[in-house]
N, C-alpha and C positions, 0 to 999 in steps of 0.2 A: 333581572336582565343584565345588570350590572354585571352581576358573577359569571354571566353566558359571554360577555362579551371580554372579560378577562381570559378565558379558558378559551376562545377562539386565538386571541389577538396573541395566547401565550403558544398556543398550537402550532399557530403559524413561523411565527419566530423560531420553534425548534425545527420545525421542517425546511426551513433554508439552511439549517446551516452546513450542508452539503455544497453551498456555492461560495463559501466563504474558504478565502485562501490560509489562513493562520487561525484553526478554531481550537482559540485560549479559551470563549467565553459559553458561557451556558446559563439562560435566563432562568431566575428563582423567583421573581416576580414582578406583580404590573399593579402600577397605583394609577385611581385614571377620578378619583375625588380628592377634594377639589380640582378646578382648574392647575396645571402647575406651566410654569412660563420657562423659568428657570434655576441653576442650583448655584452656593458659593462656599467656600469652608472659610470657617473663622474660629481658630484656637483648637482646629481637630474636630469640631464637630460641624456637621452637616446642612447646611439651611435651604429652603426651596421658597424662592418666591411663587404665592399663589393668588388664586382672586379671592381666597379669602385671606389675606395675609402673610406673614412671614410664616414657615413651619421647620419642626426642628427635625429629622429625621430617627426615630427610634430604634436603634440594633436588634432592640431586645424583642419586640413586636413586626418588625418589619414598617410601621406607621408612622404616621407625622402627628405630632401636635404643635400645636397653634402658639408663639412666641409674642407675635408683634398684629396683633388683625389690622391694623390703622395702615401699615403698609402693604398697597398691593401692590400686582405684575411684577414687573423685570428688578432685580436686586441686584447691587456687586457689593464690594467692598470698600471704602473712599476712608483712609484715617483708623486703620483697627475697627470698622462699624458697618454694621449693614443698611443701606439707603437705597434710593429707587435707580435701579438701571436702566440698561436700553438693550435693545435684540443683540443676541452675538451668537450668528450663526455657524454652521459646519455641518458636512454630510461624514466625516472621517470614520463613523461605524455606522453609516444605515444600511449599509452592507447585513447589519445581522439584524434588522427589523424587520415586520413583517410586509409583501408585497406591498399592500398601499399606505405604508410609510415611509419607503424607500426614499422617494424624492422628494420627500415633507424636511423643509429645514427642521434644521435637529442642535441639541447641546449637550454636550457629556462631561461627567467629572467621574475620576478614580479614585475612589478613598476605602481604604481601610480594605483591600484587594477586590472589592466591588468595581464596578461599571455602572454608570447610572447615565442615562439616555434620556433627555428630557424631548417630547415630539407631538404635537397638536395636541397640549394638553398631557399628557398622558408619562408615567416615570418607569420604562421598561428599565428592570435591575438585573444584572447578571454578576455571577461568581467569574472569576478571572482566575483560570486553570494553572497559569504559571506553566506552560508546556515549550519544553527545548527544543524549535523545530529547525532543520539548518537546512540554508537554500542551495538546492539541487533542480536538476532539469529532472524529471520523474525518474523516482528511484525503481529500478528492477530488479536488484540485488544486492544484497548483503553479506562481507564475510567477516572476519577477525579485520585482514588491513586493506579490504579493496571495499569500495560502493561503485555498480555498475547502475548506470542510468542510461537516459536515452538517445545521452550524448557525449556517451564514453565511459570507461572506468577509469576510475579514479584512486590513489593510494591514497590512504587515509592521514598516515601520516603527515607525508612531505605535501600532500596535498596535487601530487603531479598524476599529467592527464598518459594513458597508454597511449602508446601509438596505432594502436589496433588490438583488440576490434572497435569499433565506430560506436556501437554500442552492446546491449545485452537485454534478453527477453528471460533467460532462466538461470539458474544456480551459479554462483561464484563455491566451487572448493577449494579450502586448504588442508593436504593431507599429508602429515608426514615431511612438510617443508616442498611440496609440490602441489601446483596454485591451477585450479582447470578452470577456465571460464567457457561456461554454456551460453552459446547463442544459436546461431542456426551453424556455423561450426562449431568446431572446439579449439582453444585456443593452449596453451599449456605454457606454463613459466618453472624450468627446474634453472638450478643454478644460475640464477639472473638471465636464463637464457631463454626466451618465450620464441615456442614453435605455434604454427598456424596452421590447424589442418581443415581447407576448405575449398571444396568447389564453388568455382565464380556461375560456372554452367549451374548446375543446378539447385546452387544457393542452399547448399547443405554441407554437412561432412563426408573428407574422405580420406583415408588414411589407404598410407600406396595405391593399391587398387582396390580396395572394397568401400563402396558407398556405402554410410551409415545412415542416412537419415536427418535428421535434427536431431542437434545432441539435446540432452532434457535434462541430466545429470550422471553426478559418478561419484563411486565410494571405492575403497582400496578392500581390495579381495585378500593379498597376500603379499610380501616382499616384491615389489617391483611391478606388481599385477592389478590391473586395476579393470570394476564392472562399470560400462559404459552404459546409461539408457538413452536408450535414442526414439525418435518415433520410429524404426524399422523395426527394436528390439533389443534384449539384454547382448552388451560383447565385453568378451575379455581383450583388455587392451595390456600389453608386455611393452613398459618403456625403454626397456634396455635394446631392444631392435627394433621396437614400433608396431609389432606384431601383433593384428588385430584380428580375431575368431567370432565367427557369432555362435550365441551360445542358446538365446531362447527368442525366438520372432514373434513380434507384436499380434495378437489378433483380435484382443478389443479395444484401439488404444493405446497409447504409448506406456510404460510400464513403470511407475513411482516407488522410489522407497518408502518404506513406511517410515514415519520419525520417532527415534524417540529419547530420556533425556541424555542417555548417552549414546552418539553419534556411533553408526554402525564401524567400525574398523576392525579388518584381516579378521571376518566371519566364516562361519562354515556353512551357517544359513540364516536368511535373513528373510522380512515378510515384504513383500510387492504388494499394489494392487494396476489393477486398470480400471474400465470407464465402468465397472460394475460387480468385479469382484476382489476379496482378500486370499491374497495366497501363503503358503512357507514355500521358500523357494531353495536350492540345497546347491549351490555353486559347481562344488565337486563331481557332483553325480547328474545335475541339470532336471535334477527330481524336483516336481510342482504339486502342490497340495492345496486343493480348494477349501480353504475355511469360510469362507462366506460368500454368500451370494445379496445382492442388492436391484429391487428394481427400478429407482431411481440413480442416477448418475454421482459418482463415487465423485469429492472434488479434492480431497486429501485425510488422510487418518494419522492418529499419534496415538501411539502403543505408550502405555504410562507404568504399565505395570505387566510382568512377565502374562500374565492373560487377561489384561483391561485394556482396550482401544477407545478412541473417540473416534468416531466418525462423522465425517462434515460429508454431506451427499447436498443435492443442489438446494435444497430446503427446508433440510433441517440438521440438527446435531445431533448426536447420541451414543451414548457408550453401549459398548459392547463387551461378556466375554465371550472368552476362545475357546471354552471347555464346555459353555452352557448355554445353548442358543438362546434358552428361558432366558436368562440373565439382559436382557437387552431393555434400554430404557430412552427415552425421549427426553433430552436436557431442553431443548426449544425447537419448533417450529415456525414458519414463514419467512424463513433469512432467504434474503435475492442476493446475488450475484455476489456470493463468498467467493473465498480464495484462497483462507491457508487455514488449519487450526494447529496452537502449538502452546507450549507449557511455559510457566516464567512463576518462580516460585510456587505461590499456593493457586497463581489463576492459570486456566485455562482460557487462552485467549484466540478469537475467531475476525479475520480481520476481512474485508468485503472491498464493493466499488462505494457502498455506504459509508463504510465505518467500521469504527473496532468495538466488538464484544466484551464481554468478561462472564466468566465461571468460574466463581469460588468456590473451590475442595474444600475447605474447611464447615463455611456454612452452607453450601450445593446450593448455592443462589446465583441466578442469571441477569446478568442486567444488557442491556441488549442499547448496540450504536453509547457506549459510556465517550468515545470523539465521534463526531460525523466528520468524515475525509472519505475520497476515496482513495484507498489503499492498491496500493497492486500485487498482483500473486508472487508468490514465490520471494518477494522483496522482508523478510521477517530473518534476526536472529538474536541471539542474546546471551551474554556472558553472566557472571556471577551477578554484575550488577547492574546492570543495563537491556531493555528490552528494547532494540534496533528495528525501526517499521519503518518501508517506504512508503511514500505515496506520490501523486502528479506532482505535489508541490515543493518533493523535500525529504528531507531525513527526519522524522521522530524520537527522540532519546528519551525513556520513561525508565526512571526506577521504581522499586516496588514502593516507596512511599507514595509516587506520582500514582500509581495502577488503584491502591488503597484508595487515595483521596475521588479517584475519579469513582469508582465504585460505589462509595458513600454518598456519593453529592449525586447520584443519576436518576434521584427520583424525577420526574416531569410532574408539573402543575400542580407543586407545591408552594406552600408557604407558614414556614415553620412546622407546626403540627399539623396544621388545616389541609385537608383539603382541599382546593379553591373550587373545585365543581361539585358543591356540598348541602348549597341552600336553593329553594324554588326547584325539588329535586322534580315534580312532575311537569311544571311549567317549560324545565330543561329536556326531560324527555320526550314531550311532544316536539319541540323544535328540533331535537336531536332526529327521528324519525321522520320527519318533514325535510330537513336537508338530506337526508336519506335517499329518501324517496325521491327526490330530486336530484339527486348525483346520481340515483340508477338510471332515469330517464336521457340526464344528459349524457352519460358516456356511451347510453345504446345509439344515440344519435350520433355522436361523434366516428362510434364503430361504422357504422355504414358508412360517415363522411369520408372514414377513413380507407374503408375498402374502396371508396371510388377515387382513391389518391393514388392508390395502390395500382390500380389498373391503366391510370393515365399518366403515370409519374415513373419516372427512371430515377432514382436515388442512389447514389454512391457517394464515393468520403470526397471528390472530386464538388460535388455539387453542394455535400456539409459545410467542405472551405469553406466555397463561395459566400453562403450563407456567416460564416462566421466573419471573414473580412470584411461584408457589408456591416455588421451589428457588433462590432466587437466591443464596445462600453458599454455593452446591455446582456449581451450573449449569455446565456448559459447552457446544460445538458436538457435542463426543462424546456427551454424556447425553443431548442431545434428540434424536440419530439410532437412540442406543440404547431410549430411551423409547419411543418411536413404531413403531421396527423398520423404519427408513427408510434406505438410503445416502445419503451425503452430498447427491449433484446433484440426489437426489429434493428432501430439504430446503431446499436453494436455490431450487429450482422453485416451492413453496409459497409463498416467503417475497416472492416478486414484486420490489418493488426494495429493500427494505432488507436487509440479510446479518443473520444469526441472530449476528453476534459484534460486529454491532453495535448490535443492541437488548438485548443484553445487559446491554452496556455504557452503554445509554441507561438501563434500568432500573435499575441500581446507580447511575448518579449521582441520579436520583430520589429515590433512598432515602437516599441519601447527603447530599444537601440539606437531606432531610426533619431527619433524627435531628441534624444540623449546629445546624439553626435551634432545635434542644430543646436545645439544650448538651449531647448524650451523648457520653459519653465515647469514645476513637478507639478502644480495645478492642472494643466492646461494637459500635460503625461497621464494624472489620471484622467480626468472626463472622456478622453479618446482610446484610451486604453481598457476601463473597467477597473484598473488596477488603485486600489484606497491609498490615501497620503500615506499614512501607515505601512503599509507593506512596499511602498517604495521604495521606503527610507531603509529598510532592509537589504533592497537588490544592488547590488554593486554591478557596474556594466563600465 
């Protein structure tokens, strides 16, 4: 039972950490014999006061043995020597333990790039990922020298804010030494000189007189001539007079380039899709060729190889070639609410409102959420050395020793070799089967509770607020699904374009401002905020 309740309490732990703002850490395991109170380091090595004594922590094992039994409970260190302490509490990462440990005083020490969390008895350990994440209002876009987010673009270098646009939902290009930003217009900076082409009326692009649509993105066609996607459809846009043609009108969807490792420039033909097929599209001639058809919804493709693609559709991954419809394979199933798939050395990587993926080419192994964040679309790119990921929180900077380490280290509910859900293997599957059975009962219940929410409840991002400014030091994406009796895609539905984890985090920095400009103290900032000492001491306001 012991092992049942490790393998739950490690479960849980991994499954929050989608609510954690900075996730460095990733638990490797849980000691819960003896009693332990709490830890202290003396000379480099590790000790834990227990109710059965002093123990020494073993690297090599992941285990304690027994040092000092004569001394039990609380330990510090008085004189170079370990003696009997008193409680020394902090909540600073209950953030990454499981629901009902949250609010349980807690004690942690970092040693030797560990995390160790000491909390009602119990020593939850985590690996500390060492991840470069830099604070931004949610990033939307990524280029060479601009990061667009949700509250402006910003130069990377000098670090200064544009004066417009306000923000950005898709593509920042740089092409040729001319810089287009996609939003709902399009924005264009040649010669230090940024034009704006946007209707206020109907909150789209318009260059002279022909409405575009939503710009979506743009790649350079020829000397001067550049292919515009918009959600109305492909156009040739000519900067030398502004001269804008439409070339191919939207009809399932708005029209994506495909990616791949070299960025499409002054082609003759390139491959598109929309919301369900892959096309070869021929600029010159405005000839379309149907290569593939999908009956699940296309979410983006990366051509890797003159006829190998990957394809991210809404639930699962998989390559394809272009010459052999046989040739098509399944890399993984059951991914929710992806958003980009794209290449960075040997991985292929799939980044979600979950988390980021990996699939390694060399050994065709998938490891699935190696961070939980969520990520937002369109917000990925990467130079020779550097993989650039946004998300609500930030910028992400991973080189490929970072992408390696996380890959290696992503097994779940491990410990060392062991599996930990290993022993009392039938005793474990009757209770596995029994909570089973009991989660199907509950969520048929809930489904009904939930269709009659549905019929007496008016939901919008209006009334989410609400709900978030009332609970904001508790709040998360899971309590407002629970609160309402909503699944997730319903709640995204509602929320029209803003994502519910990131007005979250709009309203905590609000308030965050707020109590800053009163001089209150950082304690008193988190409790009312949500926001951990820790990642305060990051935000500069």
């Amino acid at each position: 039972m012991k092992t049942l309740l490790k393998f739950y309490l490690i479960t849980f732990s991994c499954l929050i950490f989608s609510q954690k703002k900075l996730n460095n850490y990733r638990i490797i395991n849980l000691l819960s014999e003896p009693y332990f109170f709490n830890g202290v380091i003396l000379e480099n090595n590790l000790y834990f006061g227990t109710s059965e004594g002093v123990m020494l922590y073993d690297y090599n094992d992941g285990n304690v043995i027994s040092k000092n039994p004569d001394l039990k409970g609380y330990i510090t260190i008085t004189d170079n020597k370990i003696v009997k302490g008193k409680i020394n509490e902090d909540f600073d990462y209950n953030y990454l333990l499981p629901d009902q440990y949250k609010k349980s005083a807690s004690s942690y020490l970092i040693h030797n790039s560990k995390l160790f969390i000491t909390s009602r008895g119990n020593i939850f350990i985590y690996d500390y990922l060492n991840i470069t994440l830099e604070s931004y209002a949610s990033v939307r876009s990524i280029s060479k020298n601009f990061i667009g987010t949700y509250e402006g673009i910003y130069d990377k270098v000098s670090g200064e804010k544009l004066k417009f646009p306000s923000y950005t939902n898709s593509y920042i290009r740089e092409l040729d030494g001319v810089t287009f930003i996609n939003w709902n217009g399009l924005s264009i900076i040649k010669d230090s000189i940024q034009t704006n082409f946007f209707n206020k009326q109907t909150l789209s692009t318009k260059i002279n007189d022909t409405e575009m649509g939503i710009a979506h993105d743009v790649l350079q066609w020829f000397d001067g001539n550049y292919i515009v996607s918009s959600s109305n459809g492909l156009y040739n846009l000519n900067l030398e007079d502004n001269n804008v043609k439409i070339k191919l009108a939207a009809k399932n969807g708005t029209y994506s380039f495909v990616k791949n490792e070299q960025y499409l420039n002054k082609v003759n033909r390139l491959f598109i899709h929309d919301n369900n097929s892959l096309y070869t599209y021929f600029p010159d001639t405005d000839k379309l060729v149907n290569l593939r058809s999908f009956n699940n919804k296309i979410i983006d493709i990366l051509n890797v190889e003159n006829d190998m693609c990957f394809v991210l559709l809404e639930d699962r991954l998989l390559t394809i070639n272009l010459k052999d419809e046989n040739k098509t394979y399944l890399i993984f199933e059951k991914l929710e609410l992806s958003n980009n798939v794209g290449k960075f050395k040997n991985f292929i990587y799939v980044t979600s409102d979950f988390g980021l993926s990996l699939y390694d080419l060399n050994s065709s192994q998938f490891k699935h959420l190696v961070i939980k964040e969520e990520f937002n679309s369109k917000a990925n790119y990467s130079n020779k050395d550097t993989l650039f990921l946004g998300s609500v929180n930030g910028l992400y900077k991973l080189n490929h020793s970072k992408l390696v380490e996380l890959f290696n280290t992503s097994k779940y509910f491990k410990s060392g070799n062991k599996i930990i859900i290993s022993k009392n293997y039938l005793i474990v599957t009757f209770i596995l089967l029994l909570i089973i059975f009991s989660v199907v009962f509950y969520f048929i219940a809930r489904i009904k509770k939930a269709k009659l929410a549905y019929a007496q409840n008016e939901i919008d991002s209006i009334t989410v607020r609400k709900y978030i400014q009332n609970n904001l030091n508790t709040v998360s994406v899971k309590s407002i699904c629970q609160h309402f009796n909503i699944p997730l895609n319903k709640l995204y539905s509602y929320m029209e374009s803003q994502k519910p984890g990131d007005m979250i985090t709009e309203e905590r920095m609000k308030l965050l401002k707020r109590l800053r400009l009163n001089d209150e103290n950082e304690n008193l900032i988190s409790k009312k905020t949500g926001f951990s000492i820790s990642y305060l001491r990051q935000i500069k306001s």
